[in-house]
Every structure is written in C-alpha cells, then in structure tokens.
N, C-alpha and C positions, 0 to 999 in steps of 0.2 A: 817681594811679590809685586807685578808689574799691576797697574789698574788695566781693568777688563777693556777700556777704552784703545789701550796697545796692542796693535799689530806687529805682529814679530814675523819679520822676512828675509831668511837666509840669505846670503849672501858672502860674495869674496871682494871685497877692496880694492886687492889687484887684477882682479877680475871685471872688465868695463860691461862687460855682457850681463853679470849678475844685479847692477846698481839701477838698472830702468825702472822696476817695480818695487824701488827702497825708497826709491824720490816721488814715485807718483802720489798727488795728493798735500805734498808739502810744501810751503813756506818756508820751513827752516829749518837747518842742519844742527847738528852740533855731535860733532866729532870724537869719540871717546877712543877711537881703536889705534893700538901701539904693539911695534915689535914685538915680543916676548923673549927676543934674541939680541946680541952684538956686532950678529953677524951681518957685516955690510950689503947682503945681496936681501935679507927680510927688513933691515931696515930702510933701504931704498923701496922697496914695496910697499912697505905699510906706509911708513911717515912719508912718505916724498911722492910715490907712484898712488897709493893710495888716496891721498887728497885730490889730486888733479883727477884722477878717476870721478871720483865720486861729484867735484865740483863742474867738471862737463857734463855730468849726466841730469845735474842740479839745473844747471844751466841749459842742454838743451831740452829739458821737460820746459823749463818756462818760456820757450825762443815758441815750442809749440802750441802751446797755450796760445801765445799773442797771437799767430796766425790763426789758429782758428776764431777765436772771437773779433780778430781786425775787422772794423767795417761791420760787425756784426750787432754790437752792445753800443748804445750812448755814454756806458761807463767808459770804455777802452779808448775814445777820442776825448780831445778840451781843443776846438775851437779858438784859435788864438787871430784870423786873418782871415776874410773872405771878402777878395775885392770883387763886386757887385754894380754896385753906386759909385760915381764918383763919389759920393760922402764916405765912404769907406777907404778914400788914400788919407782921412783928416788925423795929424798926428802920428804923419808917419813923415822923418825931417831927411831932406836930401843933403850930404856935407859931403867937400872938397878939402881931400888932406894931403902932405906930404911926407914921407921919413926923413927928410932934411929937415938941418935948422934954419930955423924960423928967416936968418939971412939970405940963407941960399933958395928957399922956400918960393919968395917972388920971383925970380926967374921961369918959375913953370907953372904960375897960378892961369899965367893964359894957352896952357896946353891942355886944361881939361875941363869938361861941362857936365852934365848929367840933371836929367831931368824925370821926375813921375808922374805921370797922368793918366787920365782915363780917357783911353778913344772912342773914335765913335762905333769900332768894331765891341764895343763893351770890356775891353780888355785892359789890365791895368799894367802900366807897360815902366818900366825904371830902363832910359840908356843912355847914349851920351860918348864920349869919347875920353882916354886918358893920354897926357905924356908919358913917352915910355918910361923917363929916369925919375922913380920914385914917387910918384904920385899914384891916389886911389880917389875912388869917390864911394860912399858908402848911403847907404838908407835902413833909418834907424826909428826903433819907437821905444816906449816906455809900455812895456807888457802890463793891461789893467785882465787881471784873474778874478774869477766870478767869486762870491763869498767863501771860505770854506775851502777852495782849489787850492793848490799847488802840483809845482810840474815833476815834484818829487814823487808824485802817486804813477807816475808814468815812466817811459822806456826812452824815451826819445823823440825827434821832431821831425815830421812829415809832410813833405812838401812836394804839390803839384804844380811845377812850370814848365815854363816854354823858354828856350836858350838859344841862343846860334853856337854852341856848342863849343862855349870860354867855361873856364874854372872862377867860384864863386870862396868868397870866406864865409865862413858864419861866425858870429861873435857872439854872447852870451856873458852879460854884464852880471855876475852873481856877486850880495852884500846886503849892508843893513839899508832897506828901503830910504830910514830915513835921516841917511850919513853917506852919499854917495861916495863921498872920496875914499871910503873903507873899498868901494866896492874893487874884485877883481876880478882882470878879464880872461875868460879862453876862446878857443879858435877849434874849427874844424874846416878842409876845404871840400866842396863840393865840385862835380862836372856836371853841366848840363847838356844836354841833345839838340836840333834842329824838331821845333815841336812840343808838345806836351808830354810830360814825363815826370814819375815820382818816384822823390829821391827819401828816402829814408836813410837820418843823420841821427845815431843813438847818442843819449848821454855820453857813455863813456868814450866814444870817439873825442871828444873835447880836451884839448889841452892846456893847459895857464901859456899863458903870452908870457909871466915871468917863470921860471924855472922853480926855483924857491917854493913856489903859490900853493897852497893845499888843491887837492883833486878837486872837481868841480863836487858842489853841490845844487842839487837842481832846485831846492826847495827855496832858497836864497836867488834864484834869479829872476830880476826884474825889465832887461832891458833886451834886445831880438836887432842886432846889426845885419845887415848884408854889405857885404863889401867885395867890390871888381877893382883888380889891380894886376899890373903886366905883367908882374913874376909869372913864373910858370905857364906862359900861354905858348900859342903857337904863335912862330913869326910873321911877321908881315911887313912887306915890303913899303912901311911909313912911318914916320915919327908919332902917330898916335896909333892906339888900338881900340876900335872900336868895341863895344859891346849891346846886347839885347836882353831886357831879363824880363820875362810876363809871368805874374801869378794869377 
C-alpha cells in the first residue's frame, strides 16, 4: 500500500506527451520501469528511449521554473560583482600570459597590455590590446560567498555587459579552498555584442581544461577568471587585436 501522501499519474515512458504532469512538482526522480520483454524494439523504449524521455521532461520542468522566478525571488540570484564604485574593481587582479614557454614567452611580453578601471562615465571597463601568437590577458578574483552560500544551490552565471563584439573565456577555479594547487580548472567561451547585453553561462556548459578532470562541481568553486585571447576572433588587418569589456 502506497502512503496517502502519493500521487499516482498514468502515464507511457515512451510517450514524451504523458511525462509533463509525472514531473511537476518534483525534485527527484528515481527510475524503477523496465522492459518486460527481450525484444529489441521494447527494450529500446523503455530502457534507452524511456529515460531521455522522462529526463527532458525532468529538465524542461525546471528550465521553467527558473524563468519564471528569474529576477523575481532574492533566492534565485547570489550577487557575486557590481561594479559601482571604483571601490568595487579592489581584488580583482589584471594578468599577462602566454601558452609558450617561459623562453619563447619574452619575445611577446611587449605585444600586450590590459588594463581595469573605473571612468568617469561610471563604467568599469577591462581592455587593452594582445599579440596575435599566443598570448591572453585575463582578470581574476578570489570569489568571497556570504555565510551559508554556495554556487552549487544555483544554475549558472549571469552576466550583464558591454563588448565590441570579441569572444571571452570564462574560467572557474573549483578545489579545496585551503590547498589551492589541488584546485582544477574549467572553461566556458562566451560572445559578446556592441552594447549591453546578458549573457547566461550554465554550469554545465563548463569544461576541465585537463581531459582526465572530474566534471565541474560548483560548490567547490572559489576563483571567477575572464580571459580575452586571439583564438577564435575575427581577423584584422594588425599584429595585435584589440578588445573592450564593461560590466
């Protein structure tokens, strides 16, 4: 006998139209339904067709959720960046890299600059200029989370800027606070617009920089890079490529 607490709502598996009103209302799944046959065309139903079923339907019930309450609840945002003040660039570090080594490295430390400040249009502005052959410049902080927070209670990272309309990395330093060398890194790249513009970068877009790396976890991350580098931009006719980045 089921507790009186259960709702029982018919439904077919391989039926995506039946699973809407199986998921609403729920956090979590747990899966008990299997063939009853050998035959190859029900067991692609149930086991195989059947999950993706049910975990799209899983998944766009909560895609829904989010939108309705974005912007709506204090719960559904955590404030990580609001530049305002100049007091508000402090602890956020400007660095000059290369993917060469360290020899080859000097040859191009004087093909790129980058700098963050706050103007007097109140805007806080990261730009500067790279060499095309392997160089980046990046702006970095050490994420401080209010007591009690982690970014594993959320969906992903939302960000309002302004671009001349170059492609951005995002980095995501995830490990044990107080061992950084454990820590490891993933990547996600962003495009920005001519303008202000908000870019929604989900967790799981994020990928390990090593291969090997466990998937991200978000509740483990401590550190928020931005990084502009000439891969994948559009060309231009010079040895460096400019960029522009306001948040």
């Amino acid at each position: 006998m089921l507790p009186t607490s259960v709702e029982i709502v018919p439904g077919d598996v391989g039926d995506p139209s039946t699973l809407k009103a199986a998921v609403e209302g729920c956090n979590k799944i747990i899966y008990c339904a299997t063939a009853r046959s050998s035959i190859t065309g029900d067991l692609n139903r149930v086991d195989h067709q059947g999950v993706y079923n049910l975990t799209k339907a899983f998944q766009d019930q909560n895609n829904k959720l989010a939108q309705l309450r974005a912007g709506k609840s204090s719960k559904s945002k955590l404030l990580l960046a609001k530049f305002k003040t100049a007091d508000s660039l402090n602890g956020w570090d400007v660095r000059l890299g290369t993917y060469f080594q360290d020899e080859v490295a000097a040859k191009y430390d004087g093909g790129m600059d980058a700098k963050f400040e706050f103007t007097e249009s109140a805007d806080a502005v990261f730009s500067g200029y790279v060499f095309t052959r392997g160089g980046y410049v990046e702006l970095s902080k050490q994420l401080s989370l209010p007591l009690g927070c982690t970014l594993d209670r959320y969906e992903g990272l939302l960000l309002s800027v302004g671009g001349n309309g170059r492609s951005y990395v995002l980095i995501l330093e995830a490990g044990p606070s107080a061992d950084t060398t454990q820590s490891k890194m993933y990547f996600a790249r962003i495009s920005t617009k001519v303008g202000f513009c908000r870019v929604r970068v989900p967790f799981s877009s994020f990928r390990p920089v090593k291969l090997d790396d466990l998937p991200l976890d978000p509740f483990l991350v401590h550190t928020l890079t931005i990084r502009f580098e000439p891969r994948r931009q559009v060309f231009v006719q010079s040895q460096s490529l400019p960029f522009g980045f306001t948040g």
